[in-house]
Residue, then its C-alpha position, 0 to 999 in steps of 0.5 A: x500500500x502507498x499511503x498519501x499525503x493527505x492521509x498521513x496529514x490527517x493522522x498527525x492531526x489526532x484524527x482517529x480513523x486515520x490512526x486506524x487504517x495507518x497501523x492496519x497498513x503496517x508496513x506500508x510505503x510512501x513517496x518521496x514526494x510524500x516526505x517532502x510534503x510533510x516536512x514542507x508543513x511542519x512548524x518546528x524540529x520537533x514535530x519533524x522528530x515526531x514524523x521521522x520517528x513515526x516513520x521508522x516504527x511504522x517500517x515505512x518505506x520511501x520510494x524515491x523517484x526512478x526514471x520510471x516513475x517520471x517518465x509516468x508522471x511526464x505523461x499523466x502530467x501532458x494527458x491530464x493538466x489542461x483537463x483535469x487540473x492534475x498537480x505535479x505532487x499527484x502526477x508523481x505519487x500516483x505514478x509511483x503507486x503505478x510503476x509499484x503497482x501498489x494500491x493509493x490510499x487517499x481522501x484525494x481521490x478526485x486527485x487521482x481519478x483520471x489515472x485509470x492505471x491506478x487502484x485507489x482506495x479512499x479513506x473517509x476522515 
């Protein structure tokens, strides 16, 4: 399972569902944009320990970008900017998910419904 941004914004929030599905994925994966993403939002150090912290006991592993992965993203970007206001973070996660062939689970589903590669599972907060 590749868990998107959205879903782990959720859980550092103190959202209980959210919390629920994470330690159900155990281990479960994320991209490198997602990292980047979460550190990107955090106020402090110490709330980037916290992340890193919760990272390792959760075994997740980050996925860095591949030429695979970007030559995806490049296509879904040119396919699908102009039409459906598809974003370069999306682009890559769920082209990430795709070159993994890992299911997304996100409450962005929108984000991603264009990809039609893509096996996504929404989480509801």
């Amino acid at each position: 399972m590749l868990i998107d941004t959205d879903v782990l914004i959720w859980f550092m929030r103190g959202n209980a569902k959210a919390q629920i599905i994470i330690d159900q994925q155990k281990p479960f994966s994320i991209s490198v944009v997602t990292y980047i993403e979460l550190v990107q939002g955090m106020r402090n150090q110490e709330e980037l320990m916290a992340l890193r912290s919760a990272l390792r006991q959760w075994e997740t592993k980050i996925i860095y970008l591949t030429e695979a992965i970007s030559s995806k993203a490049m296509l879904y970007v040119e396919k699908y900017a102009l039409s459906h206001s598809l974003h370069l973070a999306d682009a890559l996660i769920g082209a990430t998910a795709v070159v993994y062939a890992l299911p997304l689970l996100t409450a962005n589903a929108k984000h991603y419904r264009v990809i039609s590669e893509l096996s996504l599972h929404v989480f509801r907060p």
